[in-house]
Each structure stands twice: as structure tokens, then as C-alpha cells.
C-alpha positions as CSV (number, residue, x, y, z in Angstrom):
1,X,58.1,112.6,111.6
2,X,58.6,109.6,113.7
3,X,57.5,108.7,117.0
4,X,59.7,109.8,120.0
5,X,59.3,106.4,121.3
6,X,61.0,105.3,117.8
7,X,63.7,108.1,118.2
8,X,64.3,106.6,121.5
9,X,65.0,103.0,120.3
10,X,67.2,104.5,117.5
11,X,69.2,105.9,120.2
12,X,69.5,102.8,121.7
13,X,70.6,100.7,118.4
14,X,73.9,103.2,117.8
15,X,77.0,101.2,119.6
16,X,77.6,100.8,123.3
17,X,74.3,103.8,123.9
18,X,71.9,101.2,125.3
19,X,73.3,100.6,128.6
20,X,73.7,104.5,128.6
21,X,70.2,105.1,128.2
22,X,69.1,101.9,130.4
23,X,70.8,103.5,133.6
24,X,69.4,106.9,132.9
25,X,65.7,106.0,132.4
26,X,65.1,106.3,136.1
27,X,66.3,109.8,136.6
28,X,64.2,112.5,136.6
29,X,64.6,115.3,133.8
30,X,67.6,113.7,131.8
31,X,67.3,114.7,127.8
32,X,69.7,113.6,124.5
33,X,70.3,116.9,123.1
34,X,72.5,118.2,119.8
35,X,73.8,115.8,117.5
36,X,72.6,112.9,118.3
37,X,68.6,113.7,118.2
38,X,69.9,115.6,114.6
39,X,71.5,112.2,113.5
40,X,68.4,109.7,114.1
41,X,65.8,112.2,113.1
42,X,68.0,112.2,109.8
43,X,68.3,108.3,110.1
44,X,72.0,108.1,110.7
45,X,74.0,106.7,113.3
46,X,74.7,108.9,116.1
47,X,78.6,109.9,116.3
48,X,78.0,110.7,120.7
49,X,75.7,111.1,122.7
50,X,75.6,114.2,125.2
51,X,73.1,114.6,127.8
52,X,71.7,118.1,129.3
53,X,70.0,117.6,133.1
54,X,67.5,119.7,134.0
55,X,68.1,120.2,138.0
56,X,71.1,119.2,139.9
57,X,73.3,116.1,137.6
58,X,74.1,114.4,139.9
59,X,71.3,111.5,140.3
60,X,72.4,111.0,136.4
61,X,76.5,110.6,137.4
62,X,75.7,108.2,140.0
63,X,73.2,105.9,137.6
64,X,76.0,106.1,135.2
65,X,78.9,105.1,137.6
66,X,82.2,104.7,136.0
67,X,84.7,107.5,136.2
68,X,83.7,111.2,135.7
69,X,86.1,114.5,134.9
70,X,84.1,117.5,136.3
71,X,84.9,120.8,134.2
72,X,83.1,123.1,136.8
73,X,83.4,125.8,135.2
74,X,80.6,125.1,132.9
75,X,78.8,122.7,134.7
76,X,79.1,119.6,132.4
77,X,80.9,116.6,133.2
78,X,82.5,113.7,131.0
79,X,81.5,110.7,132.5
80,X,83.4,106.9,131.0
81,X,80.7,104.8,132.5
82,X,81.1,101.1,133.5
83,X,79.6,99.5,130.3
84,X,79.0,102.1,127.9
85,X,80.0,104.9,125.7
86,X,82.2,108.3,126.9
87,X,79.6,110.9,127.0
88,X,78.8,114.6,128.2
89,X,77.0,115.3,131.5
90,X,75.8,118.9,131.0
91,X,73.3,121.0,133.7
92,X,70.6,122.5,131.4
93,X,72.4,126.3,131.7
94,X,72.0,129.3,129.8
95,X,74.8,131.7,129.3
96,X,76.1,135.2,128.2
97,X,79.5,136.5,126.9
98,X,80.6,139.0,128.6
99,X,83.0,140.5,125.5
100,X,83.3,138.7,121.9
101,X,85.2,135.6,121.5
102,X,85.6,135.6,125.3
103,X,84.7,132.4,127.1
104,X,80.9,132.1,128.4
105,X,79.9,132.7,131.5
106,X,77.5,130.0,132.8
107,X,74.5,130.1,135.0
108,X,71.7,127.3,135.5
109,X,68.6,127.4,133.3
110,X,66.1,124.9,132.0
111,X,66.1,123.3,129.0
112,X,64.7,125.4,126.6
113,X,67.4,128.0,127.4
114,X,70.1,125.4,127.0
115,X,68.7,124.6,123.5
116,X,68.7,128.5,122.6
117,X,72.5,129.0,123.8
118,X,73.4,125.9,120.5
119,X,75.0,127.0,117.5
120,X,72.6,126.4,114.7
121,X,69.0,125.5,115.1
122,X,69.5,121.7,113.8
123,X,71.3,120.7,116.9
124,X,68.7,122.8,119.0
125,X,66.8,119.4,119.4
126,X,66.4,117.7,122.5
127,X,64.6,113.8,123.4
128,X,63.8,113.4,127.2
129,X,65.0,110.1,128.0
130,X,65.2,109.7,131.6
131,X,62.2,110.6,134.0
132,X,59.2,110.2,132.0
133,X,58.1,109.4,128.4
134,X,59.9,109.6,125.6
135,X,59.6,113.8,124.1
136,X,61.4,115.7,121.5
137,X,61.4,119.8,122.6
138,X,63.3,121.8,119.9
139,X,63.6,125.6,119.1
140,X,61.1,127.1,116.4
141,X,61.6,125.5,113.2
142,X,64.5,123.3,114.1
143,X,63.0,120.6,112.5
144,X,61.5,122.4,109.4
145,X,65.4,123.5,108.7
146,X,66.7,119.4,109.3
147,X,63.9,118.7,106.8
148,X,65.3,121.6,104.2
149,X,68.8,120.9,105.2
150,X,69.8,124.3,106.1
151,X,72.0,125.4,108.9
152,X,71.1,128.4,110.8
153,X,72.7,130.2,113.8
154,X,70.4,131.0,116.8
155,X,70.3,134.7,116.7
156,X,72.4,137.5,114.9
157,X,75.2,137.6,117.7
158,X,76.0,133.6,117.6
159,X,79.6,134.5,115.4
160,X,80.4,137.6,117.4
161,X,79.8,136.0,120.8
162,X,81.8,132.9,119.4
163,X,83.4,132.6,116.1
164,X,84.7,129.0,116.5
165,X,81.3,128.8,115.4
166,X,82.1,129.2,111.8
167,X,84.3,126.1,111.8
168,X,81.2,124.0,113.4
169,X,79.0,125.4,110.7
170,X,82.0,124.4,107.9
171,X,82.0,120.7,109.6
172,X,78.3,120.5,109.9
173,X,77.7,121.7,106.1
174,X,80.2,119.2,105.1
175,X,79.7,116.0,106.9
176,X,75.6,116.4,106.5
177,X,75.8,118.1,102.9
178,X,73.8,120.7,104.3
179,X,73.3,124.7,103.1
180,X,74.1,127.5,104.9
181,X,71.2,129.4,105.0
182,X,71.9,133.3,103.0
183,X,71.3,135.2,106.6
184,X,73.7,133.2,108.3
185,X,76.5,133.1,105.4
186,X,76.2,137.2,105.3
187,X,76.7,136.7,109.3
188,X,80.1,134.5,109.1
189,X,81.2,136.2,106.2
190,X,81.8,139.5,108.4
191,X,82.7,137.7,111.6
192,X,86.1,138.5,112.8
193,X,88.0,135.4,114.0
194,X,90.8,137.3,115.4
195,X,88.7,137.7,119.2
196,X,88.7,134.6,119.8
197,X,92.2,132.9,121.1
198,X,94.5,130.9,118.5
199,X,94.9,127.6,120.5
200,X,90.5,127.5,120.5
201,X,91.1,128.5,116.6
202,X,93.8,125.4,116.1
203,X,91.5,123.0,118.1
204,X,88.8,123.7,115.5
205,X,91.3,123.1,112.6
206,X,92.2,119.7,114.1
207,X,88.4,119.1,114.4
208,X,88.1,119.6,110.5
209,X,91.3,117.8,109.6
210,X,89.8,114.6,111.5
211,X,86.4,114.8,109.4
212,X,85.0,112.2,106.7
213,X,86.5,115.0,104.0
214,X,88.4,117.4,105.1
215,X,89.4,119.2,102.2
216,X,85.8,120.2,101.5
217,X,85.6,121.3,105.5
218,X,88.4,123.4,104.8
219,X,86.9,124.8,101.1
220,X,83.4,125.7,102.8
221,X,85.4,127.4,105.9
222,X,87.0,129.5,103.8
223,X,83.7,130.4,101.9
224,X,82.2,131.2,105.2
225,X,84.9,133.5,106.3
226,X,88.1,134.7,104.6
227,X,90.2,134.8,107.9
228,X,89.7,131.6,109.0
229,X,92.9,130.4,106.7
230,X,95.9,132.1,105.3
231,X,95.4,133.2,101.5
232,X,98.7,131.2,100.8
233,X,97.2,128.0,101.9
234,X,96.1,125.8,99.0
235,X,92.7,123.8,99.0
236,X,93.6,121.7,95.5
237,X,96.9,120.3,96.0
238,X,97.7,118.3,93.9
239,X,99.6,114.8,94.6
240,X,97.4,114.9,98.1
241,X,95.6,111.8,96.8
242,X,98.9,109.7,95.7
243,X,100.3,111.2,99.3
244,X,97.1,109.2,100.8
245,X,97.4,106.4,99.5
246,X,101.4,105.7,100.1
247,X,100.4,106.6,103.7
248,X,100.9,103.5,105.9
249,X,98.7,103.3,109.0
250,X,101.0,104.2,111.4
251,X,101.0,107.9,109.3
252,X,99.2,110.7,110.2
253,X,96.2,111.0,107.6
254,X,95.6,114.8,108.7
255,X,98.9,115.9,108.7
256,X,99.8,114.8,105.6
257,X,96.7,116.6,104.4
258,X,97.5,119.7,106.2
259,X,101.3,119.7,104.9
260,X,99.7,119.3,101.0
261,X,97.8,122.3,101.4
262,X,100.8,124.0,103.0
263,X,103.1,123.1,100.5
264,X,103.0,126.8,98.4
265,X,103.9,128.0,101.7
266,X,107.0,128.9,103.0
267,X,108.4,126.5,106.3
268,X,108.7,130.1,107.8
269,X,105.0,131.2,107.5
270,X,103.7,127.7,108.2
271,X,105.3,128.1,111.4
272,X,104.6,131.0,112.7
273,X,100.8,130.3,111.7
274,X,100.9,127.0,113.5
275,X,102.6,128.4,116.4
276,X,99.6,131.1,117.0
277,X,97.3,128.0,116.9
278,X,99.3,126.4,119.3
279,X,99.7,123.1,117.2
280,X,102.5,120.6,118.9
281,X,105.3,121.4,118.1
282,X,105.8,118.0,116.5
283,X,102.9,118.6,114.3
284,X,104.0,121.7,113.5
285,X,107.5,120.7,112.1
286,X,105.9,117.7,110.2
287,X,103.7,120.2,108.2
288,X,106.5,122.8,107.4
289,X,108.5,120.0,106.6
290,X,106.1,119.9,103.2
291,X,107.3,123.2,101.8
292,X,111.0,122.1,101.9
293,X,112.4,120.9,98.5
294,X,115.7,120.3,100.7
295,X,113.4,116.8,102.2
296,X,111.9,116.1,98.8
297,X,114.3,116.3,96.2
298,X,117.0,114.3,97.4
299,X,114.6,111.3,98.0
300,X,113.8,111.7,94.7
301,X,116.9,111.9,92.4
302,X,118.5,108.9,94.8
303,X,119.5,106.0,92.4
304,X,120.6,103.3,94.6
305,X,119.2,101.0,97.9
306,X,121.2,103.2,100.2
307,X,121.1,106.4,98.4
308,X,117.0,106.2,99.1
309,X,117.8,104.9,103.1
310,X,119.9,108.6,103.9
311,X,117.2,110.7,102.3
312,X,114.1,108.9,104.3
313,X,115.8,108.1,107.8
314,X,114.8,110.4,109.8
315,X,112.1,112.4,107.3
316,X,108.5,111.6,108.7
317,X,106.9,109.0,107.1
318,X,103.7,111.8,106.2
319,X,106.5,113.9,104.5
320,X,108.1,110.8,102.6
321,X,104.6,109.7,101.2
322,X,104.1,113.2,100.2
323,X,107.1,113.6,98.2
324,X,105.9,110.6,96.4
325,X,107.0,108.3,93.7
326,X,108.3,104.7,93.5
327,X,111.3,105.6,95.5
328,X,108.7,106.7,98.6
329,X,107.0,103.7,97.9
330,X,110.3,101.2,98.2
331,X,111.1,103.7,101.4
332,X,107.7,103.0,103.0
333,X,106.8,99.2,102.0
334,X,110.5,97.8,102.2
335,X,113.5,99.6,103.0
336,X,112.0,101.3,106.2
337,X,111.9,97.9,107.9
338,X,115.2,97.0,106.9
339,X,118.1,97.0,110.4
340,X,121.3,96.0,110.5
341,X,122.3,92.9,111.9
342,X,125.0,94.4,114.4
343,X,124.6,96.8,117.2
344,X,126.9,99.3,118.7
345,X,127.7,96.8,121.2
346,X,129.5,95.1,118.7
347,X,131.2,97.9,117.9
348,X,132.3,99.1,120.9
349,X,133.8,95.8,121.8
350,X,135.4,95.9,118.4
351,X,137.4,99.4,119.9
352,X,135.2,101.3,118.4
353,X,134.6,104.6,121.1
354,X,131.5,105.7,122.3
355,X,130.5,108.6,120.2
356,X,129.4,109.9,117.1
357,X,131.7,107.5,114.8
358,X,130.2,105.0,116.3
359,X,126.5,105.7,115.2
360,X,128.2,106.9,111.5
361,X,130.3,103.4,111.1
362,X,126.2,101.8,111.9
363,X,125.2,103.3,109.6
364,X,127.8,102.2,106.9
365,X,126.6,99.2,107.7
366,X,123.0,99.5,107.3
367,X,123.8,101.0,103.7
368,X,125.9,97.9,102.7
369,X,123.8,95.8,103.5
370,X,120.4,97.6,101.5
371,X,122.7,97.9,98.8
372,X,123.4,94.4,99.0
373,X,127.1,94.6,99.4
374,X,127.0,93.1,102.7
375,X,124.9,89.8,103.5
376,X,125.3,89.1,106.9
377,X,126.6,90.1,110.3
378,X,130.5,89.0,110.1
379,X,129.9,90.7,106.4
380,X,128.4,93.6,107.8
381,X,130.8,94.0,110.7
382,X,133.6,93.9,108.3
383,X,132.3,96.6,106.2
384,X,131.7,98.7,109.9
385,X,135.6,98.5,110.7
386,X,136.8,98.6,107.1
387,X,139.4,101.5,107.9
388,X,140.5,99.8,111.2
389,X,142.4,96.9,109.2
């Protein structure tokens, strides 16, 4: 095991965390805790850094400076400091809940209670690094299960008190290709999600669907837990990776991934599912939008220019590169871009009313013209007012 003192400057190598830790080495009692100590002791780079005070946190706000949104009801802080990285401001607490899946309630502690209250012992690791020497304090054998790479929950309770805890596990086994250790699998595996609230539920799923590999997040949720997804959600679908790769970067990667696996659904079911998790309701309609062969089929039997224009517009662009094939591809690379050269000003000062003829006579236009039948705006026009001669 390294030095803490080598720890310390691994810290201080990730981006934008060296001014972070310069301003808090003067302050008394101010440790790196979770992740971030489990990510340099694994030599990787530290995704954030949070910090647990012990004592009153407020010496550590003001060395930080920059802006800080208190969330008092836990005590913690997230603090955008002047030069520096976003980053967690947490009094060293411990906490009780008072019924499963209810929220915690909070109470100051020291440090080693705060490290007891963590999800699995891996992220129960803590380096001082403000107020004295560099020191790592951890819970027994936090480091012996980093070095076997097993995740283990604190104490039997840890999924009744909270089950959003088997999502973390999921991400954590996933993004460090960890095992769940057999104790803590029987655990999840007779959790029961349904205590805790859906929108806390569908801000874990969005977690997962933003991860390195989400699929496999979803795959080892669903071995941890059967209620954690519908049954009728598929974890293999199969044109996911042609969906991916048509995706253009303004696209949403982990919608498109979501509305693959929720194709075998119906658009009814993947609403009403989305809706307990409290997904936007833009989200939610791009996702259902999957399951509909009424999007998908007409994209894909169009023969001409135009014929492809009328069964994109208006279709997300996730659900377009899902339907796949090379008339998504000429949708998303060419024709998308493609606007007619006239506007409905020119319209209405042809006599054209304001109304809904006047955005159907546009889009004659725009269809003319991708099917190459009119080059040009008098050519265009012309075609817009063709039954007005």
C-alpha cells in the first residue's frame, strides 16, 4: 500500500483538484472520503472529489470561496470554488432511518461514524487532507475488499434502510469490474425497492444510463434485484449498437439506449413506468416513441428525397437512428440540414393567410426541393402557390 503522502499527490494530479486541496490544507480536520480515496488507491483517476469536515464546515467554505448551495437538511454543501473543481462540503454526521426507504435523518458525528453510514465498505475510506499530515482511516477491511475487489454493504440493514443502494452497488460492480460479495447479493436479492419513492428510483436509472456501459449496469441490477426493472424490459436489444453509431452528438446516447431496451414494450407500459419514476416528460415520450412501428416503418419503406423528409421531421433524432438503415442515415447526415429557401413571409405577401395552409404550402416547398424538383427560391416559390395560378 502506498504512502498517504503519495495518495495525497495523486489527488492532486486528477484535473482542476490541486487548487481544491491547496486552499484546504490549512483547515483543521478536512478529509477526502468515498470514491475518490477508492479511485487512487486503485490507481485511477478520481471521477470528484467530496470532502467530510469533522467540526463546524465552515472554515473549509470560506478557504474554498466561490459560490456554495447549502442543502441543510443534511448538512453538506456543494461548493463551485473560484479555481477549481464542483465538489461536496459534508459535516462528518452519522444518521438513522426512521422507517425503510425513508429519507435519513442527520445528526453530527465524527468521522468514523460518517465512514460507517457509506454504502459498501470500499468507499468507507477516508485521507485527511487539511489540518495535519496526510492519513487514510477506513472501516475494517475496507482495504482488504479494494484489494479482492468485492463490494460489501456496511451492515445487514444497508438495502432496507435505503435500496437505491442496489443501483450504486450495480454501477460500482460495473464501472470497477468488481464482485458482489455472496452475503451482500442474498441481501439485495430480497430487498424491496418499492419503499423507497419513484422519482429517487428514476434518478438512479439516469445515473446508470450515464455510465461507461450501461447495458452491463442495467444486467447486474437486475441480477441484484428482480424489481429494480420491468420483466418486459429487454437487456440484449438488438440494432442498439447500429442505433449508436447513426446517433449524431446533438442525440441523446442514454435515451436511445433506454428506448432499445424498451422497444418489446408497449408505448403504454413504457409510460406509465417512466411516469412513476418521474422521468421528463420529454424523455419519457422519446423512449415510448421506440415501441411504435407507426414512427419506424414509414421511415423505412419511403422511396424518395421527400418521402424520407415527412417520416423524420418531427421524429427525434434518438428514435430516427434507432429505426436505422440507410434511409436514417441520409435523414441524419444530409437531409435533416436541408431548409427551404422561402419563408412564410414570402408567403403571406404572396396572399397566402396566416394559418395552417400556410405552414402546409412550406412544406410543399421543402419537398420539391429535396426531391430536386425545385432548384431555387423563385422555383421554390412557384411550386408553394402552384394552385393559386
Amino acid at each position: 500500500m502506498r504512502p498517504s503522502s503519495e495518495l495525497l499527490e495523486a489527488l492532486r494530479a486528477a484535473p482542476d483538484a490541486a487548487a481544491v486541496l491547496d486552499a484546504l490544507a490549512p483547515v483543521s480536520g478536512v478529509w477526502v472520503v468515498g470514491g475518490a480515496v477508492r479511485d487512487v488507491l486503485l490507481d485511477r483517476e478520481p471521477r470528484e472529489l467530496d470532502v467530510v469536515v469533522e467540526g463546524d464546515p465552515a472554515a473549509a467554505l470560506d478557504a474554498l470561496g466561490g459560490t456554495a448551495v447549502a442543502h441543510d437538511r443534511f448538512g453538506t454543501a456543494t461548493v463551485r470554488p473560484a479555481h477549481g473543481r464542483e465538489l461536496d462540503v459534508v459535516r462528518a454526521r452519522s444518521e438513522s432511518y426512521p422507517a425503510p426507504g425513508a429519507l435519513p435523518e442527520v445528526r453530527p458525528g465524527t468521522l468514523q461514524e460518517d465512514l460507517a453510514r457509506r454504502d459498501v465498505t470500499v468507499n468507507a475510506i477516508a485521507l485527511r487532507v487539511g489540518g495535519g499530515p496526510p492519513e487514510l482511516r477506513e472501516v475494517p477491511g475496507a482495504r482488504e475488499d479494494l484489494r479482492t475487489g468485492l463490494l460489501r454493504v456496511m451492515h445487514d440493514a444497508s438495502f432496507v434502510d435505503d435500496p437505491t443502494r442496489l443501483w450504486r452497488v450495480a454501477r460500482y460492480a460495473s464501472r470497477l469490474g468488481f464482485t458482489v460479495e455472496p452475503r451482500t447479493a442474498a441481501l439485495a436479492a430480497n430487498a424491496d425497492p418499492g419503499t423507497v419513492s419513484g422519482p429517487r428510483l428514476g434518478n438512479e436509472l439516469r445515473l446508470a444510463l450515464r455510465e461507461p456501459d450501461p447495458l452491463d449496469v442495467l444486467r447486474r441490477a437486475r441480477e441484484l434485484n428482480a424489481g429494480l426493472l420491468p420483466e418486459s424490459l429487454t437487456l440484449t436489444p438488438p440494432r442498439l449498437r447500429d442505433a449508436l453509431a447513426l446517433l449524431p452528438p446533438d442525440g441523446r446516447r442514454d435515451l436511445v439506449i433506454l428506448a432499445a431496451c424498451a422497444e418489446t414494450m408497449g408505448a403504454g407500459e413504457v409510460v406509465r413506468w417512466l411516469d412513476d419514476l418521474a422521468f421528463p416528460a420529454g424523455d419519457r415520450d422519446i423512449v415510448a416513441a421506440g415501441s411504435r412501428e407507426m414512427v419506424r416503418t414509414p421511415l423505412r419503406v419511403a422511396s424518395t428525397n421527400a418521402e424520407i423528409g415527412r417520416a423524420a421531421r418531427g421524429v427525434p433524432i434518438e428514435i430516427v437512428a434507432l429505426a436505422g438503415g440507410d434511409n436514417a442515415r441520409r435523414w441524419i447526415e444530409e437531409l435533416r440540414h436541408v431548409r427551404p429557401a422561402i419563408t412564410g413571409e414570402d408567403l403571406l405577401a404572396a396572399g397566402i393567410p396566416q394559418g395552417p395552409e400556410l405552414g402546409a404550402r412550406l412544406a410543399r416547398a421543402l419537398d420539391a426541393r429535396l426531391d430536386d424538383r425545385a432548384v431555387g427560391r423563385e422555383a421554390e416559390l412557384a411550386v408553394a402557390l402552384e394552385d393559386e395560378r
